[in-house]
MARKE-620162 format. One record per residue: z, y, x of N, C-alpha, C in turn; residue in three letters. Coordinates in steps of 0.05 Angstrom, whole numbers, padded with zeros to 5 digits, always signed. Each point is the difference from the previous one (the first is absolute). Layout:
ZYXZYXZYXAla;...
//
This chain:
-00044+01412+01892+00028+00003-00005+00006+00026-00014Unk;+00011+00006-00020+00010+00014-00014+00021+00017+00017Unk;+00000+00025-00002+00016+00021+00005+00022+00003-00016Unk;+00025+00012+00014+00026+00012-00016-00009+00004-00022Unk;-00018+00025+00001+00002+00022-00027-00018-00024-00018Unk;-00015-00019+00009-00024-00010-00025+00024-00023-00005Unk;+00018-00011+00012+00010-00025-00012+00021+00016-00019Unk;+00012+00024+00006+00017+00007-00021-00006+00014-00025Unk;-00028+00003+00005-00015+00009-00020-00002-00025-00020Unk;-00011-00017+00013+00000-00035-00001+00029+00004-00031Unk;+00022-00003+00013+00028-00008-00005-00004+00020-00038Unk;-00001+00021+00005-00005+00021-00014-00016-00013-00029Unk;-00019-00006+00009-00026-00013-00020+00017-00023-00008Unk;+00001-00023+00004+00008-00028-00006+00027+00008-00011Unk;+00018+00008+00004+00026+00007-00016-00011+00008-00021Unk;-00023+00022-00004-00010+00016-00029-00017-00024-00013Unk;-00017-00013+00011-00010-00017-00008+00009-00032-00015Unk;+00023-00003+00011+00012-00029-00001+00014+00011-00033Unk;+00013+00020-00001+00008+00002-00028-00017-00005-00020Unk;-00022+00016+00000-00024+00000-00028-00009-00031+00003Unk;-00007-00007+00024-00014-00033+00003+00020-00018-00010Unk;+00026-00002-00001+00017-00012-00002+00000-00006-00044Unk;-00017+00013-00004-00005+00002-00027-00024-00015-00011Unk;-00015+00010+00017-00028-00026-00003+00012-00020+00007Unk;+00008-00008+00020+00010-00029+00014+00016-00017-00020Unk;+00020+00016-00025+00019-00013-00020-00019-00004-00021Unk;-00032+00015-00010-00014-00003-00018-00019-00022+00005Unk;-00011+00002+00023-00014-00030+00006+00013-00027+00004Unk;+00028+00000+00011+00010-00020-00013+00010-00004-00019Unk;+00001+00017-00025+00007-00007-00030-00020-00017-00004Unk;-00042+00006+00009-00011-00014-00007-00002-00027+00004Unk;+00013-00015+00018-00001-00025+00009+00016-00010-00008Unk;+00025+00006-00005+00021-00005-00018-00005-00009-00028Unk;-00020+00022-00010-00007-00007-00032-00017-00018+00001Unk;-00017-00002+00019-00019-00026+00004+00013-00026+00005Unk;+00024-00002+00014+00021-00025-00001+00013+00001-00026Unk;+00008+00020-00006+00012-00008-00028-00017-00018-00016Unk;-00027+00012-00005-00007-00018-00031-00016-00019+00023Unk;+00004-00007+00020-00001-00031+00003+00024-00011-00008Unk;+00024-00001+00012+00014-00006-00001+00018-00009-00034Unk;-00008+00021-00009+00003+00003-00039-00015-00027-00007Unk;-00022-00005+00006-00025-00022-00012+00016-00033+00019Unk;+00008+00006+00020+00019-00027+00011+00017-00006-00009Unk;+00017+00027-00011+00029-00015-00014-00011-00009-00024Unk;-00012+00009-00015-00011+00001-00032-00007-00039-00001Unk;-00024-00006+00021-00005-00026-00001+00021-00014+00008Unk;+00013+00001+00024+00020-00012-00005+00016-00003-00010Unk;+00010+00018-00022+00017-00005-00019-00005-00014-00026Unk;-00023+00003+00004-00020-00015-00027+00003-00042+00013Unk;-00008-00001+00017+00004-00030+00022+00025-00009-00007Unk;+00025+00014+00013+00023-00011-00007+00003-00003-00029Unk;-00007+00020-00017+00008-00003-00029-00008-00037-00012Unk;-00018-00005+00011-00021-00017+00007+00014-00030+00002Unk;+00015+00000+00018+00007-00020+00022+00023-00004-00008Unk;+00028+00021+00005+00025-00003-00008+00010-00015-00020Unk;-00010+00009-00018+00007-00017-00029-00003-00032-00001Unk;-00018-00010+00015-00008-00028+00019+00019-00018+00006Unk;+00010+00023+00016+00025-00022+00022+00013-00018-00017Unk;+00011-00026+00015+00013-00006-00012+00025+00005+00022Unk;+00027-00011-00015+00028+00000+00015-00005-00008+00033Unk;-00006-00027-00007-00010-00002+00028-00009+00009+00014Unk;-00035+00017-00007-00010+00013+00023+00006+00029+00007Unk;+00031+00014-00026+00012+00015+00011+00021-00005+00017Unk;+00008-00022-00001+00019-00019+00021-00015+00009+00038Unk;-00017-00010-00004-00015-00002+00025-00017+00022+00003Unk;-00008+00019-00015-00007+00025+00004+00032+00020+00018Unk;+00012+00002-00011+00028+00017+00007+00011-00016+00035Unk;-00013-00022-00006+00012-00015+00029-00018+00002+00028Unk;-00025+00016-00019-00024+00002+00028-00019-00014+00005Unk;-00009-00012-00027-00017-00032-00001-00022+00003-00016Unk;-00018-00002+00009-00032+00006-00020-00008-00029-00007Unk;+00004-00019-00012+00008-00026+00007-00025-00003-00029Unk;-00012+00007-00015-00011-00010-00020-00020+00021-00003Unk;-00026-00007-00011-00017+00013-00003-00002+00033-00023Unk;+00013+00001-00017+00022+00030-00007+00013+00014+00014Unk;+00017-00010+00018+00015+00010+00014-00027+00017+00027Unk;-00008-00025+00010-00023+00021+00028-00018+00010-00015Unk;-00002+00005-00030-00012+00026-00016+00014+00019+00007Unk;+00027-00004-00013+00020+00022+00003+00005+00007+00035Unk;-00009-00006+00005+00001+00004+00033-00024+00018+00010Unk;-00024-00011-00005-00024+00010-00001+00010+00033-00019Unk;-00002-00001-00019+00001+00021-00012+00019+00027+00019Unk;+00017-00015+00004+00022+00020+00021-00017+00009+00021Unk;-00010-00019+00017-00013+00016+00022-00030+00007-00008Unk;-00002-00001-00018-00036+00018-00013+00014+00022-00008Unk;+00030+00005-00006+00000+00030-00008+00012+00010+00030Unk;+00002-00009+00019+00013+00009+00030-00025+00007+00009Unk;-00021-00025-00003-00016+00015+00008-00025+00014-00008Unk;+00003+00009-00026-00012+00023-00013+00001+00028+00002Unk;+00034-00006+00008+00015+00037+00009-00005+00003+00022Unk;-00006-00021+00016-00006+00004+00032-00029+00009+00002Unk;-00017-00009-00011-00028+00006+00000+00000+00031-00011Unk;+00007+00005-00018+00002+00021-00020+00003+00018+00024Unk;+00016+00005+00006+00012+00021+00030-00017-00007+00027Unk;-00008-00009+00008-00009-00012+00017-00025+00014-00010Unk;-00013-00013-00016-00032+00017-00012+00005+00027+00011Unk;+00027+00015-00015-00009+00026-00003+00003+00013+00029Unk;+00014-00014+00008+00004+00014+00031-00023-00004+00010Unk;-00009-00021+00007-00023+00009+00015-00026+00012+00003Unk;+00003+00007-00038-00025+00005-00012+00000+00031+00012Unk;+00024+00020+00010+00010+00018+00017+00008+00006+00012Unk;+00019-00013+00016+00014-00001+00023-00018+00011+00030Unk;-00023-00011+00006-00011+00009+00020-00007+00025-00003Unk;-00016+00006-00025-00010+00023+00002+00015+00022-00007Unk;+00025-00012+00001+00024+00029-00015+00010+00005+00033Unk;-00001-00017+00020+00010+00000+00013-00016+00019+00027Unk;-00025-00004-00002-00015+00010+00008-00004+00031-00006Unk;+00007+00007-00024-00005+00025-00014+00019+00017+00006Unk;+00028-00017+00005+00019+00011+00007-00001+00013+00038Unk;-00013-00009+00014-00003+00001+00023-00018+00026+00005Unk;-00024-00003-00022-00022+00017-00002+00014+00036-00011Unk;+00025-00005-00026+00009+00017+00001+00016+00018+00011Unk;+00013-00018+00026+00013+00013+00014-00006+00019+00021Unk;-00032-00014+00011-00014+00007+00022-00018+00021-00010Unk;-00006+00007-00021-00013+00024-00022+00020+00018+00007Unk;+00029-00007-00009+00020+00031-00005+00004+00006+00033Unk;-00003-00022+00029+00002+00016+00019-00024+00019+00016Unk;-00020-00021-00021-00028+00016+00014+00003+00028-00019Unk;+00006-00002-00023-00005+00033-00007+00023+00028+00018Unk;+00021-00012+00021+00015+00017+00011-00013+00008+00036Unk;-00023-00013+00000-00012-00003+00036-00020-00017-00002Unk;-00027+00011+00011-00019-00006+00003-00004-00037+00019Unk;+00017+00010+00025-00006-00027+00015+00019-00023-00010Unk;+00004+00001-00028+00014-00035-00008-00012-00019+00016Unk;+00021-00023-00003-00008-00015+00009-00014-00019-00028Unk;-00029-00010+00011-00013-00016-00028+00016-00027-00003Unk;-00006+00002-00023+00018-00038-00008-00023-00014+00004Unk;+00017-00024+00022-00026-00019+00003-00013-00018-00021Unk;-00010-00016+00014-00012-00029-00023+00023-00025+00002Unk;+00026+00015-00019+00020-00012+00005+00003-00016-00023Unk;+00010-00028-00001+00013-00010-00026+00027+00012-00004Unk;+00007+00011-00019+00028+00017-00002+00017-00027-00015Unk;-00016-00008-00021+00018-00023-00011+00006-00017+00017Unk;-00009-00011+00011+00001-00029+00023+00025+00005+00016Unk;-00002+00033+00012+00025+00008+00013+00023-00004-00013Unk;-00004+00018-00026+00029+00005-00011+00012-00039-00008Unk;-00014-00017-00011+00009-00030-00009+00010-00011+00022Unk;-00016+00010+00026+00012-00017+00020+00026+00011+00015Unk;+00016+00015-00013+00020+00015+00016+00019-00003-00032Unk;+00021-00007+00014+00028-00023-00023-00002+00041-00012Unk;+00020-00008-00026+00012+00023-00013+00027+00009+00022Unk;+00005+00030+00001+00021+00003+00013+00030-00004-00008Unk;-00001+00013-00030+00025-00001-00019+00021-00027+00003Unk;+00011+00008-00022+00030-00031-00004-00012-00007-00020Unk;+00011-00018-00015-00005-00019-00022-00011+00010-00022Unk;-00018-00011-00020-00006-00020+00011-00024-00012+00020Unk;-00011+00026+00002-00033-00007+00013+00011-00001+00033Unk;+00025+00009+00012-00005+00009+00033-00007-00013+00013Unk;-00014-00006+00013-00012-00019+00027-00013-00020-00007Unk;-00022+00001-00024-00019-00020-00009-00020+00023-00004Unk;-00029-00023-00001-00027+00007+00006-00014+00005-00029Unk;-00019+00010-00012+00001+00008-00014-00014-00028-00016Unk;-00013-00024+00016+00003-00021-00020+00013-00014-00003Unk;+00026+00006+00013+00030-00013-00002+00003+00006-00030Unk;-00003+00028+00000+00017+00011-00029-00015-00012-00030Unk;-00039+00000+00014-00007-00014-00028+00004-00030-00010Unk;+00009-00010+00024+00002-00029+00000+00028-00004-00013Unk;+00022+00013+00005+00029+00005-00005-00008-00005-00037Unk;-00016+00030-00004+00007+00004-00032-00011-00022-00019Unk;-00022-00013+00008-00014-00030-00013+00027-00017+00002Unk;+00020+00002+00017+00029-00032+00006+00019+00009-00021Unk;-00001+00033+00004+00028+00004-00019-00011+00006-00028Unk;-00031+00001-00017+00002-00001-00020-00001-00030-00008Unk;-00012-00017+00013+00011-00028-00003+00026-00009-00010Unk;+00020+00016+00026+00030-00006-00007+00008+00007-00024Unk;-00014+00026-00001+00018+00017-00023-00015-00012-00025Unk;-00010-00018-00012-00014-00007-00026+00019-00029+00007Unk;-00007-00010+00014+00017-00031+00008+00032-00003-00011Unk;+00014+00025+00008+00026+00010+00009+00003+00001-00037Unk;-00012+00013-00007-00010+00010-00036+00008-00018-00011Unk;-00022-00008-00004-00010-00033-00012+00029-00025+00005Unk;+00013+00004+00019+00013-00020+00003+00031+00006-00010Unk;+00004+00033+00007+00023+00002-00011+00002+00005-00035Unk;-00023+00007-00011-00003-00006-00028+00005-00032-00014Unk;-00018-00021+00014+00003-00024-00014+00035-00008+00005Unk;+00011+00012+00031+00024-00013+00004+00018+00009-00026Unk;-00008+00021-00007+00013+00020-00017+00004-00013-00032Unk;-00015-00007-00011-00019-00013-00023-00012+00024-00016Unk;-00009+00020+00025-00011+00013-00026-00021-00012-00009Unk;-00017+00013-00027-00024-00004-00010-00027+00006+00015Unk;-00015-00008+00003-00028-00002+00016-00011+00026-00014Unk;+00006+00017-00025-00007+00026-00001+00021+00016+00017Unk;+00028-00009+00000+00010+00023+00019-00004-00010+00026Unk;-00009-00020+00015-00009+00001+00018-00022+00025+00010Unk;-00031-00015-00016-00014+00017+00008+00002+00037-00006Unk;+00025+00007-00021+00007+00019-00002+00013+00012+00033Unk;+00010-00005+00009+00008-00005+00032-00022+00011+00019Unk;-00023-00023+00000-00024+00006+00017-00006+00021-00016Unk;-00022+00005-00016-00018+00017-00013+00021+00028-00004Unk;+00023+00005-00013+00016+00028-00008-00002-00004-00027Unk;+00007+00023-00015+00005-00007-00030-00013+00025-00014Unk;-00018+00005-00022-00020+00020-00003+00023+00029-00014Unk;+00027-00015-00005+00020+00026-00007+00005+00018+00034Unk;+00001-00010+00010+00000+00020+00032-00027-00008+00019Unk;-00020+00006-00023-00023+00001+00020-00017-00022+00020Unk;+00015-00019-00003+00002-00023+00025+00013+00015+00023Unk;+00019+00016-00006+00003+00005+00030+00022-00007+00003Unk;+00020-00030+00000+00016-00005-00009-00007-00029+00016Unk;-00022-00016+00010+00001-00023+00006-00017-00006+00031Unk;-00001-00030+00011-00005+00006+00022-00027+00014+00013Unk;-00027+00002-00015-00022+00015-00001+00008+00028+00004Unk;+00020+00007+00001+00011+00033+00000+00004-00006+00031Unk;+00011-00020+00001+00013-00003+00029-00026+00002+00024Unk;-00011-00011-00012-00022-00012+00017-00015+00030+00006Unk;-00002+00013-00032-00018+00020+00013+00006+00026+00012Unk;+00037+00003+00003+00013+00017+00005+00003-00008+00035Unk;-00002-00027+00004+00000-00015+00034-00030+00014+00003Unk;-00022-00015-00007-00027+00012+00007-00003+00033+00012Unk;+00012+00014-00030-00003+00036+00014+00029+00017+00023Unk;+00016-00023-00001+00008+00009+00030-00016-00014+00015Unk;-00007-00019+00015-00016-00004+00011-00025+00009+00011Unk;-00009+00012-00016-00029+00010-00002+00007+00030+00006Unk;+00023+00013-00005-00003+00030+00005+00009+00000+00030Unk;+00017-00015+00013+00019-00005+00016-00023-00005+00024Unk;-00019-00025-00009-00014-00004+00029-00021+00017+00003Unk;-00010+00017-00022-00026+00028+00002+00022+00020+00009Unk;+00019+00000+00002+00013+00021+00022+00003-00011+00032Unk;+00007-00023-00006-00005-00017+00032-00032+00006+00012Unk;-00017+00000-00012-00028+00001+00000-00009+00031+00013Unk;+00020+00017-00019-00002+00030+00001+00009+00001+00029Unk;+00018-00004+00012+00032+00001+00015-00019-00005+00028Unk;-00021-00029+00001-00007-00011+00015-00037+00030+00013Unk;-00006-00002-00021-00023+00018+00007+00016+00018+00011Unk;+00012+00013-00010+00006+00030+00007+00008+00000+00032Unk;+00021-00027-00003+00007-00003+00040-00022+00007+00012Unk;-00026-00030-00010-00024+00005+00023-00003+00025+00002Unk;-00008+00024-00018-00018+00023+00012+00022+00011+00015Unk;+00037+00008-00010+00005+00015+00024-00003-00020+00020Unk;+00003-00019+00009-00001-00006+00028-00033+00004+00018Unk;-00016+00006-00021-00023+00004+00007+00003+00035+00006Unk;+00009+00018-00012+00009+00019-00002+00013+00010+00031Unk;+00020-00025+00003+00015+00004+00029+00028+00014-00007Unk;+00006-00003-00021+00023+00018-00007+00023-00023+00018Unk;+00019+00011+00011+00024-00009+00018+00023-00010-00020Unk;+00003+00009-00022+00024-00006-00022-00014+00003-00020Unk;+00016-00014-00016-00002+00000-00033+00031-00005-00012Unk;-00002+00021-00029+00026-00003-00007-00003-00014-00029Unk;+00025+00000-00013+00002-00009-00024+00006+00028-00016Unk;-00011-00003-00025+00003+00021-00019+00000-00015-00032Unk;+00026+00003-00005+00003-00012-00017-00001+00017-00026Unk;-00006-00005-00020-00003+00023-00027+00024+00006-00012Unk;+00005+00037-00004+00027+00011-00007-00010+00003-00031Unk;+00019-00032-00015+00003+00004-00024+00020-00015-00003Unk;+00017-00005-00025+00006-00016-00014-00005-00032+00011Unk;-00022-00005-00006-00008-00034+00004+00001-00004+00023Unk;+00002+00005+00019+00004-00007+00033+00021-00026+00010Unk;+00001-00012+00008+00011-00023+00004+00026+00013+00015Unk;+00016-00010+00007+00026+00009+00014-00010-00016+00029Unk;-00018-00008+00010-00009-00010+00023-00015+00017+00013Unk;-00029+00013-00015-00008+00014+00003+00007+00034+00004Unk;+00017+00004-00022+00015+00019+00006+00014+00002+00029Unk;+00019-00025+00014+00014+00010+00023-00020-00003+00020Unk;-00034-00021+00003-00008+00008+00019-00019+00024+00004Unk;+00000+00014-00018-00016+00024-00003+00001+00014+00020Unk;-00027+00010+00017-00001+00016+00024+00005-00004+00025Unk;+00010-00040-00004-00004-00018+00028-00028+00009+00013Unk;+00008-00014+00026-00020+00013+00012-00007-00022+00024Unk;-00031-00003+00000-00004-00030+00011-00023+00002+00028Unk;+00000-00012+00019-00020+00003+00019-00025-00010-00007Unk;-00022+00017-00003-00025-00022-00012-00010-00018+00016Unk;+00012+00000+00024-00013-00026+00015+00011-00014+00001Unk;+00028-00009-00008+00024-00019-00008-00003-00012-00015Unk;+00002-00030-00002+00020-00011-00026+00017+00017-00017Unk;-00010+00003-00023+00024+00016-00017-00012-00010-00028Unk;+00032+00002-00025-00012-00004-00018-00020+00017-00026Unk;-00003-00013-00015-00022+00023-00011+00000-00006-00030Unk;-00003+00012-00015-00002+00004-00038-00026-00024-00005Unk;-00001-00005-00022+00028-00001-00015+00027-00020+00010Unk;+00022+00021-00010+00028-00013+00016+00013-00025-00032Unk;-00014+00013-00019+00016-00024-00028-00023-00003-00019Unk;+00005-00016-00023-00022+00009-00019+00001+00023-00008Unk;-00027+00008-00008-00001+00032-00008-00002+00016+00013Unk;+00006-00002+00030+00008+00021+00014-00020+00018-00002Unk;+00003+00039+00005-00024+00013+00003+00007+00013+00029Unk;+00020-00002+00009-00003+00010+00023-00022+00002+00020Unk;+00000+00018+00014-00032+00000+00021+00014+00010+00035Unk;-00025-00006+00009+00011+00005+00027-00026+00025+00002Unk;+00009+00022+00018-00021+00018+00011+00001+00003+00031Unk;-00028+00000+00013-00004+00003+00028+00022+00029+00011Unk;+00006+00002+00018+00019+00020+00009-00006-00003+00026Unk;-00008+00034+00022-00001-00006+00022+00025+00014+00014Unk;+00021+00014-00010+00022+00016+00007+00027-00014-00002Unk;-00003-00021-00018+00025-00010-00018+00009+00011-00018Unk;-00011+00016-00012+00002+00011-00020-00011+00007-00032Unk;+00006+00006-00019-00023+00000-00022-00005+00036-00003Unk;-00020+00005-00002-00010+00011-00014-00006+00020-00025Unk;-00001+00023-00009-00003+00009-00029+00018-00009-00014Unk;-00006+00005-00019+00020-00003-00035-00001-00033+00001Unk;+00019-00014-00022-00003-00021-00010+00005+00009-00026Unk;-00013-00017-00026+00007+00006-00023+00028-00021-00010Unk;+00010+00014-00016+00016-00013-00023+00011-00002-00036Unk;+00007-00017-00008+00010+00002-00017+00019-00003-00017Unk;+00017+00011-00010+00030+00002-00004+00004-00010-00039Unk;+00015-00019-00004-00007-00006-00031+00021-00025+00003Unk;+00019+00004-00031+00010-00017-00001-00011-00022-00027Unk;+00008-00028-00002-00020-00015-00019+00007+00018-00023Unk;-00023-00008-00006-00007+00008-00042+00004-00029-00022Unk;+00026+00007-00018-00009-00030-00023-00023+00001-00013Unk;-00011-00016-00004-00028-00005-00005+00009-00004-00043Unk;-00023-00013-00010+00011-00002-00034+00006-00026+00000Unk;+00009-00024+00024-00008-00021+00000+00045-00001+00008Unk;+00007+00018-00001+00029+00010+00012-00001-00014+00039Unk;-00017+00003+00016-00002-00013+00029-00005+00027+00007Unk;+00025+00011+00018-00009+00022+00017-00007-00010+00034Unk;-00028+00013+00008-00011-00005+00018-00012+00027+00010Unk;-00015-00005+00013-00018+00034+00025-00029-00010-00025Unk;+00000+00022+00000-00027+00011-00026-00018+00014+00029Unk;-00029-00010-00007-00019+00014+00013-00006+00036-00009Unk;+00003+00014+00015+00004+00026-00015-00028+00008-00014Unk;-00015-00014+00000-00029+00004-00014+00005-00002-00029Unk;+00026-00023+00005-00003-00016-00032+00032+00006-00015Unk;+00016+00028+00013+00019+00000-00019-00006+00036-00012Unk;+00017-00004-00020-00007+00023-00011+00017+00027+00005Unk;-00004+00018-00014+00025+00029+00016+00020-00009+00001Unk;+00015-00013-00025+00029-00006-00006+00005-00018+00019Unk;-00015-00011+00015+00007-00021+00006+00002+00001+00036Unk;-00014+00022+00002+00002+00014+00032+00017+00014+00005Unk;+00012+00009-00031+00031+00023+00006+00021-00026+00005Unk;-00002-00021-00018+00019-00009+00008+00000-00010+00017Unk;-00014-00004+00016-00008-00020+00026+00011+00016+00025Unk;-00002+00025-00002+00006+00024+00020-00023+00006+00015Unk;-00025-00009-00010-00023-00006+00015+00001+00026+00023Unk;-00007-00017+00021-00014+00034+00027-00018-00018+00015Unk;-00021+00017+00002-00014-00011+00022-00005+00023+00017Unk;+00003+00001+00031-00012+00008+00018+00003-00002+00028Unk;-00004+00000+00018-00011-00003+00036+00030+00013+00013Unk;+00004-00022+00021+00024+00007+00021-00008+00007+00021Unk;+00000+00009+00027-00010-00006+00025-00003-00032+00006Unk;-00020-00002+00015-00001-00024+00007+00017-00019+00011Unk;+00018+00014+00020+00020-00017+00016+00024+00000-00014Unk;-00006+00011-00025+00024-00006-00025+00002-00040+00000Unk;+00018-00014+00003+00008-00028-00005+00012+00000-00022Unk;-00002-00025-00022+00011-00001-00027+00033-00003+00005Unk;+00010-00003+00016+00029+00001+00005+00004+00029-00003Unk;-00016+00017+00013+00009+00041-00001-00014-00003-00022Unk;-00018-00009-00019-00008+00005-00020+00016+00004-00020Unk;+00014-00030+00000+00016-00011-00028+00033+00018+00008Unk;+00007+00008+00021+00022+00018+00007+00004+00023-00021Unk;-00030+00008-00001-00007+00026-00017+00004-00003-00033Unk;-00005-00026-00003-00002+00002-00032+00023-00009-00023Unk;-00003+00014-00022+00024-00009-00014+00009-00018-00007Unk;+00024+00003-00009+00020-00030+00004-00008-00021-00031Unk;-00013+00008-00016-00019-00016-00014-00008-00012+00010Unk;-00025+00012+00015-00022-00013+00013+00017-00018+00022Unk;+00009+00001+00013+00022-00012+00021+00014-00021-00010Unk;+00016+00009-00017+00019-00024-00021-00022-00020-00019Unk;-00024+00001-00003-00013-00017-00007-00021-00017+00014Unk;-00010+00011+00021-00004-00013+00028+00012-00028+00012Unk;+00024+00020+00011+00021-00025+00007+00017-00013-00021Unk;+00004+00012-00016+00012-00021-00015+00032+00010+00003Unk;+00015+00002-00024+00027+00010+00008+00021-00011+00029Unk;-00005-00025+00005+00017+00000+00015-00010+00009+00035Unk;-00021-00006-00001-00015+00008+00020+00010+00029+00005Unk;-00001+00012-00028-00012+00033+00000+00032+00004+00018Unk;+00018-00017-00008+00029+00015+00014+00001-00004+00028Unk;-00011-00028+00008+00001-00011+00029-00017+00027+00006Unk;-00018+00008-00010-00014+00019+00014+00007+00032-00003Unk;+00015+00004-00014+00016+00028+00003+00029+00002+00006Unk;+00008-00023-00005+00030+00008+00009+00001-00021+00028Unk;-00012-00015-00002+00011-00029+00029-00026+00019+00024Unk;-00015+00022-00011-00024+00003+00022-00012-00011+00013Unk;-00019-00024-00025-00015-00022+00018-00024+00019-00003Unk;-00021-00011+00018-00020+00011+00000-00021-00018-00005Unk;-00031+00015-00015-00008-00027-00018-00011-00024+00017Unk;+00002-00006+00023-00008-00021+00012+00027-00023+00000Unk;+00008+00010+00000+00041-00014-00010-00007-00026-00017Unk;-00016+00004-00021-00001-00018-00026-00023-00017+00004Unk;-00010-00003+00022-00022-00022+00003+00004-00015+00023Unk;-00006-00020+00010+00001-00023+00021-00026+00013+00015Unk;-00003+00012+00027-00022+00004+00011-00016-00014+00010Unk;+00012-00028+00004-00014-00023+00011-00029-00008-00029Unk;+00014-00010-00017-00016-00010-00031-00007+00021-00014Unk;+00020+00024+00006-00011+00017-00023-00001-00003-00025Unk;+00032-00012-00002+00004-00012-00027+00023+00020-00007Unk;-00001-00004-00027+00037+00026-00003+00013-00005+00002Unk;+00021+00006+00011+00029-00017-00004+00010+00005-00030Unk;+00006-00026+00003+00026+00002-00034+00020+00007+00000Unk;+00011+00015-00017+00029+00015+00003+00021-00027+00008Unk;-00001-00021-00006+00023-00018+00011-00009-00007+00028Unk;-00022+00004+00012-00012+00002+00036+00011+00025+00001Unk;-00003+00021-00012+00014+00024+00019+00026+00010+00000Unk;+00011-00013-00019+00024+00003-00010+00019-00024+00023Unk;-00017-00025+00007+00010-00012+00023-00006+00015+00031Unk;-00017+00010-00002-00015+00012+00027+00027+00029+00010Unk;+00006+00012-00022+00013+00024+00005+00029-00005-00022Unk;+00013-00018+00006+00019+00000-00012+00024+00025-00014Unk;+00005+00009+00025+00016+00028+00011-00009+00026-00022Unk;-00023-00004-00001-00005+00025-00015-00002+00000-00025Unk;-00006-00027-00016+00000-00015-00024+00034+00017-00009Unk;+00018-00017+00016+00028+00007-00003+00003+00032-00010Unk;-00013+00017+00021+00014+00022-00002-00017+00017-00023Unk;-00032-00010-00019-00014+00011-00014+00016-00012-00025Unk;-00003-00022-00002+00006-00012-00025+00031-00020+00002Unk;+00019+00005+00015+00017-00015-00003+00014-00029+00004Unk;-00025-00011+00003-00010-00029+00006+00011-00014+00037Unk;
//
């Protein structure tokens, strides 16, 4: 059992550590991502080549009974066939790549955790001859929609139904349409003036890499529990990342604080999420946390978004207001974002928010549903707090 001073030493390390790792963890899943992509690229491509194929075929009739839900002729359960060979091509495609890493990312992740506590105290505890994947699949996602409370071959089974739907859904509202069987498959495939990134293959592969980043943090989320509880740490908190991109969920539960021998929930809380939880034996955190302060940059594409600061240039960090550096630990992004300017603030929340939150004095847990962890929409909060609607804006 770990002592005061070695578990806070513990706390110390893994706060310093989870930042830099949190960088590898976004670069190894770019790679699986790009490995779904050009599967996924080579699925739409044939299938769009199939339909080009087929469509022009139909006649009235077996668009009659196509649109009505009827595979009734040997064209038509082509065109049917073809639909679910591209459902389930995207399904395979993702499916391949996950597993081709999933265990062993998962594993590595467990291995790295129990490295950064063994380098703070000799008597760690060793990681057993554990399956880390097996754990993390068999324990639902914690978050809200769309993954919360499904298993992680819930979710692969999910995305094989809804690329089905979503080519079906395509396909059907084009012929209802009369478009042409080129702007159909223009639809599926994208159009080479925006890249293809414009049709449902975008969709598909934009569903795939939330997915895939989302459940290697579930994966992450899941190891890291086992060792603290191997660890023996009594609590674990949430620490959610002080930037810009932070969810307004994550932001208000920042610095919750959970019994590790309890039921409690755990990251990821949405897609994307990076939030982390760290062992804590005081209830408390620890050392510095880092941050970063930046408002979006327009890109040459005119889409202003958060620029990786690797990849913008001076001009482009002055205008950003770029800062980076370390709070105390028991700093929460609520005292965080208190501190920063009304730029950064007014683009966060969003103007009307920004007033509920400086003049009505909501506080940022105000703007989310704590149950789902969903945001509220200004016509939910504008019903929720009528009274103050009135006295901000008139209404």
């Amino acid at each position: 059992m770990a002592t005061e001073q070695e578990l806070q030493a513990v706390e110390l390390a893994i706060i310093a550590a989870l930042d830099i790792h949190s960088h590898y963890q976004h670069r190894a899943a770019s790679a699986v991502v790009n490995d779904i992509n050009k599967s996924l690229q080579k699925v739409g491509n044939s299938t769009a080549k199939e339909l080009l194929a087929i469509l022009d075929e139909l006649t009235d009739f077996e668009k009659s009974r196509f649109l009505s839900g009827n595979f009734t002729t040997a064209r038509l359960r082509e065109l049917r066939d073809i639909i679910d060979g591209y459902a389930s091509g995207a399904g395979n495609a993702l499916n391949d790549a996950w597993t081709a890493t999933a265990s062993s990312y998962a594993a590595y992740e467990a291995s790295y955790m129990a490295s950064v506590i063994s380098a703070v105290f000799e008597d760690a505890p060793e990681v057993p001859d554990t399956d880390f994947y097996q754990l993390a699949i068999s324990k639902p996602f914690s978050g809200g929609k769309p993954y919360g409370g499904k298993l992680m071959n819930e979710l692969l089974a999910d995305y094989t139904t809804d690329q089905r739907a979503l080519l079906l859904s395509t396909v059907r509202i084009g012929v209802s349409s009369g478009l042409t069987t080129s702007d159909i498959v223009k639809q599926v495939r994208g159009t080479s003036a925006l890249n293809f990134q414009d049709g449902i293959t975008q969709q598909a592969r934009n569903s795939a890499e939330m997915l895939v980043r989302t459940a290697r943090e579930h994966l992450s989320s899941q190891a890291y529990s086992n060792i603290y509880q191997m660890l023996g740490a009594p609590y674990v908190i949430d620490v959610a990342t002080l930037d810009g991109r932070t969810s307004k969920y994550c932001a208000s539960i920042d610095g919750s604080l959970h019994d590790a021998n309890q039921p409690h929930p755990e990251p990821p809380y949405h897609p994307h999420c990076r939030t982390k939880q760290i062992p804590s034996y005081d209830g408390e955190i620890e050392g510095n946390r880092p941050f970063v302060t930046a408002l979006k940059v327009k890109g040459r594409d005119g889409v202003s978004k958060f620029r990786s600061i690797g990849d913008m240039t001076k001009n482009q960090r002055e205008k950003a207001g770029l800062e980076v550096g370390q709070v105390p630990g028991s700093t929460t992004y609520s005292k965080w974002f208190s501190g920063q300017g009304t730029d950064f603030q007014r683009e966060w929340l969003g103007n009307t928010r920004y007033k509920l939150y400086t003049e009505g004095k909501y506080t940022l847990d105000r703007f989310v549903d704590p149950q789902s962890g969903r945001q509220y929409t200004i016509d939910e909060l504008r019903m929720r707090d009528a009274d103050t609607f009135r006295q901000i804006f008139g209404e």
